[in-house]
PyMOL CGO cylinders between C-alpha atoms (Angstrom):
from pymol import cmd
from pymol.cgo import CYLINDER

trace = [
    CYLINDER, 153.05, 84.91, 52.05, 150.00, 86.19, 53.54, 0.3, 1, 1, 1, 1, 1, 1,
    CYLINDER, 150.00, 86.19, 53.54, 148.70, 84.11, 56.58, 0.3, 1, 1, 1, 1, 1, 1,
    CYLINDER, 148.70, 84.11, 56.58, 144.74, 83.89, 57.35, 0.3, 1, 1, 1, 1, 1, 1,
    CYLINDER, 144.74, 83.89, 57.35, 142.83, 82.87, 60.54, 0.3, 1, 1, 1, 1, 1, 1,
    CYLINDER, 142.83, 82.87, 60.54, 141.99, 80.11, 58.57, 0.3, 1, 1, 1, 1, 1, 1,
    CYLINDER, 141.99, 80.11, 58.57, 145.83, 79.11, 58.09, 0.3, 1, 1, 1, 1, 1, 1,
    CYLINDER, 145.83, 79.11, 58.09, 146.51, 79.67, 61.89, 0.3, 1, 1, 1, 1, 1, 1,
    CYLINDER, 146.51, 79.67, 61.89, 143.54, 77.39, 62.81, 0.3, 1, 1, 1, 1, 1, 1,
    CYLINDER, 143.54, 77.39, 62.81, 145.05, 74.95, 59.91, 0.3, 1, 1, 1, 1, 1, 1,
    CYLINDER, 145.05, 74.95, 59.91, 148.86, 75.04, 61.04, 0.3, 1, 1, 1, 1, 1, 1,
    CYLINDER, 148.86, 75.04, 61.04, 149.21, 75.92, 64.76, 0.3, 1, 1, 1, 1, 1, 1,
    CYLINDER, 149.21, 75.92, 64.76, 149.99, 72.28, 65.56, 0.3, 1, 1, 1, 1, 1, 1,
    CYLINDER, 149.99, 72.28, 65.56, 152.75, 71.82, 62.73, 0.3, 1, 1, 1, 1, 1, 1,
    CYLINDER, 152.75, 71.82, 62.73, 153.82, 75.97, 63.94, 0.3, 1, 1, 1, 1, 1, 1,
    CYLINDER, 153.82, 75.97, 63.94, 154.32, 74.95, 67.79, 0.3, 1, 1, 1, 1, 1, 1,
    CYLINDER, 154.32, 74.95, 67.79, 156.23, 71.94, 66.56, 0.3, 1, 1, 1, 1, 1, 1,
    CYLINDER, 156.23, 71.94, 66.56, 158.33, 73.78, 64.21, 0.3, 1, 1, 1, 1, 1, 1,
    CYLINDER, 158.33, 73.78, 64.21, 156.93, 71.88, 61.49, 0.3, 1, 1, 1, 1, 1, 1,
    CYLINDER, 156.93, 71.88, 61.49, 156.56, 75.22, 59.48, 0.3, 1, 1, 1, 1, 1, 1,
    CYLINDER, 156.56, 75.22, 59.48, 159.12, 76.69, 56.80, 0.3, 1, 1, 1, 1, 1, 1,
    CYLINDER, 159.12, 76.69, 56.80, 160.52, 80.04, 57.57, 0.3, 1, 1, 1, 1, 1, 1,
    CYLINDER, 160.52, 80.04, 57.57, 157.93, 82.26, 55.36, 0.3, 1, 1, 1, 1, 1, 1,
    CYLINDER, 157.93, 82.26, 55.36, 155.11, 80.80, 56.86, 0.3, 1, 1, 1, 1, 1, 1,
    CYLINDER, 155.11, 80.80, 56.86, 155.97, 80.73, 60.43, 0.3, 1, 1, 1, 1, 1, 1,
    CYLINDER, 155.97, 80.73, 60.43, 156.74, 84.29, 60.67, 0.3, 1, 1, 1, 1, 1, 1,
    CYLINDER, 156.74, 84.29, 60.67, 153.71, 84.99, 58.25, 0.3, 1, 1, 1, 1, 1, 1,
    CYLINDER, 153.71, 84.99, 58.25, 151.59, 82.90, 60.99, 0.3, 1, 1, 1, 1, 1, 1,
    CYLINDER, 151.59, 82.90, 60.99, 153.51, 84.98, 63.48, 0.3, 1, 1, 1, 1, 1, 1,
    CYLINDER, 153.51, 84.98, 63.48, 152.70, 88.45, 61.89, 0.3, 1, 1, 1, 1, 1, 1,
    CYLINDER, 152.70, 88.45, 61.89, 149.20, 87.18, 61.67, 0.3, 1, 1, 1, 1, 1, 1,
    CYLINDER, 149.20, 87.18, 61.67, 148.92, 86.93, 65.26, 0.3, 1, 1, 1, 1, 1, 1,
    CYLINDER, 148.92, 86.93, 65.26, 150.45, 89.45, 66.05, 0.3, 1, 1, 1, 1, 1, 1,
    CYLINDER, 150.45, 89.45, 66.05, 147.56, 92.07, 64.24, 0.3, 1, 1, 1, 1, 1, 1,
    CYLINDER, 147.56, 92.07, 64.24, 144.72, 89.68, 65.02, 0.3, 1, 1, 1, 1, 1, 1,
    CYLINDER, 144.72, 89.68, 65.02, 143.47, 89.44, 68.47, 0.3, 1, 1, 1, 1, 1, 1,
    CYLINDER, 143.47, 89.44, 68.47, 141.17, 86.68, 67.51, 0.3, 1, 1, 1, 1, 1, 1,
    CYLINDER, 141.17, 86.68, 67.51, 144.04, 84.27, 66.92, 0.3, 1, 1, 1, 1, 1, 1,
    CYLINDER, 144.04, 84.27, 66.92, 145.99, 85.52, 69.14, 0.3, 1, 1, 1, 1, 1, 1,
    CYLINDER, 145.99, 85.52, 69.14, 143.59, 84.50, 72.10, 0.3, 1, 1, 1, 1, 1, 1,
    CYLINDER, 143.59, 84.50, 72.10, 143.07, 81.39, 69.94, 0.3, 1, 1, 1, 1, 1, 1,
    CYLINDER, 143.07, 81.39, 69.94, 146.44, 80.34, 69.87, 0.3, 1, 1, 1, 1, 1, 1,
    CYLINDER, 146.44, 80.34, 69.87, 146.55, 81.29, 73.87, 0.3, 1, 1, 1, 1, 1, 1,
    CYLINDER, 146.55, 81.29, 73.87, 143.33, 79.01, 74.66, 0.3, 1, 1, 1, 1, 1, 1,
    CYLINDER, 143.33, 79.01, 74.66, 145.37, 76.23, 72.85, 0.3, 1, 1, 1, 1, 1, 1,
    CYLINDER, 145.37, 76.23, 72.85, 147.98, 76.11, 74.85, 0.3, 1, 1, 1, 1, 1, 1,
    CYLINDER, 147.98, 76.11, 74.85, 145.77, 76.44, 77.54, 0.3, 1, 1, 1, 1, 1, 1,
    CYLINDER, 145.77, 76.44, 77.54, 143.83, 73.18, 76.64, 0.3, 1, 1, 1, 1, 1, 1,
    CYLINDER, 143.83, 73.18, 76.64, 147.48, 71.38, 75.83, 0.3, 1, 1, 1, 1, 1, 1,
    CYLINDER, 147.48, 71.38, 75.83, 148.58, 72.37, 79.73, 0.3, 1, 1, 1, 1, 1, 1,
    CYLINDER, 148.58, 72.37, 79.73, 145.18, 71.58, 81.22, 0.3, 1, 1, 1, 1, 1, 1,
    CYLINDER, 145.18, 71.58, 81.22, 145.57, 67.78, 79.28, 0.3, 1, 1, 1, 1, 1, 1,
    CYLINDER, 145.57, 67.78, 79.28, 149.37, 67.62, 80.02, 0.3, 1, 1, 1, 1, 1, 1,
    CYLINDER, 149.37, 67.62, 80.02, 148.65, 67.93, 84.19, 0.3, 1, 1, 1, 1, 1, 1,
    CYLINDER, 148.65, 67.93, 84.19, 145.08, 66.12, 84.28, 0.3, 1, 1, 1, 1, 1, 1,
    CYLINDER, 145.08, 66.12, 84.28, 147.75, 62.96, 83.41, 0.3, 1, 1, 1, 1, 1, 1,
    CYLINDER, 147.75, 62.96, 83.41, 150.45, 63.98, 85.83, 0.3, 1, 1, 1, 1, 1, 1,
    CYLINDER, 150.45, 63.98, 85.83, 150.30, 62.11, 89.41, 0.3, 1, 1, 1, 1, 1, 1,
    CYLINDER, 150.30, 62.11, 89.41, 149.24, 64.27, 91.75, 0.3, 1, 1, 1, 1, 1, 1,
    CYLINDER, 149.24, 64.27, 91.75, 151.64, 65.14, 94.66, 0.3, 1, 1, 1, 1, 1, 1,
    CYLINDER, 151.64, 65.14, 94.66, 151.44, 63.37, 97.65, 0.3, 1, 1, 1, 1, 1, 1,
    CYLINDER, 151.44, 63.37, 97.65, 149.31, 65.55, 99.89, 0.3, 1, 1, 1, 1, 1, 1,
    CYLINDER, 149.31, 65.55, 99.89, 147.00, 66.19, 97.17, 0.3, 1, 1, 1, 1, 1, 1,
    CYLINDER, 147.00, 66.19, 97.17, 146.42, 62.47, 97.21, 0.3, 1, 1, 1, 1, 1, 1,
    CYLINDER, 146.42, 62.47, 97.21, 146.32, 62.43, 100.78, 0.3, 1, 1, 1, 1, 1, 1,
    CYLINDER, 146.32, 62.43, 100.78, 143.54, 65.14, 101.55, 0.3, 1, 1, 1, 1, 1, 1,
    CYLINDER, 143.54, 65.14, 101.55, 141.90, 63.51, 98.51, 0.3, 1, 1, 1, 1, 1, 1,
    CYLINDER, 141.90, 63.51, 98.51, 141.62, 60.25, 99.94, 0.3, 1, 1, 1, 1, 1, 1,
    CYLINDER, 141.62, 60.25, 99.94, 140.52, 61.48, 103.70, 0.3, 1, 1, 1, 1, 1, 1,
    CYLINDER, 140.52, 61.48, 103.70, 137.81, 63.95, 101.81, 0.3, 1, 1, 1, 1, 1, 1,
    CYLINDER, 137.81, 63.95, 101.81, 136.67, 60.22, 100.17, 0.3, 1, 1, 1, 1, 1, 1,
    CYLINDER, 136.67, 60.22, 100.17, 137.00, 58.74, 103.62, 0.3, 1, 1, 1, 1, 1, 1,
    CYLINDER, 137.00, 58.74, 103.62, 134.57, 61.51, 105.47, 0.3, 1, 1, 1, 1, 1, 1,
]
cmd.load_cgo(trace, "trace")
């Protein structure tokens, strides 16, 4: 099998759960490997995942604190 950007764009989700047979994860793999446009695609991704995974984390304790005295000035 022959992955396309198309295929990455289509499958990334079901690749980083390892949703995907064999073939086509390393075909997806190989893809990114020789195409720099998926390959920053696929890093911007997880990017985006991270950035949503903190924005819901509390925020430590002096974060919150200088936060709230920045609000109080």
């Amino acid at each position: 099998m022959t992955a396309t950007c198309r295929d990455l764009a289509e499958r990334l989700y079901a690749l980083l759960e390892g949703e995907l047979a064999a073939d086509e994860r390393e075909a997806i793999l190989e893809h990114m490997r020789d195409c720099a446009c998926c390959g920053a695609y696929q890093r911007t991704y997880l990017s985006a995942l991270r950035l949503s995974r903190d924005a819901l984390l509390e925020p430590p304790e002096e974060e919150e604190a200088s936060l709230e005295r920045c609000l109080a000035a």
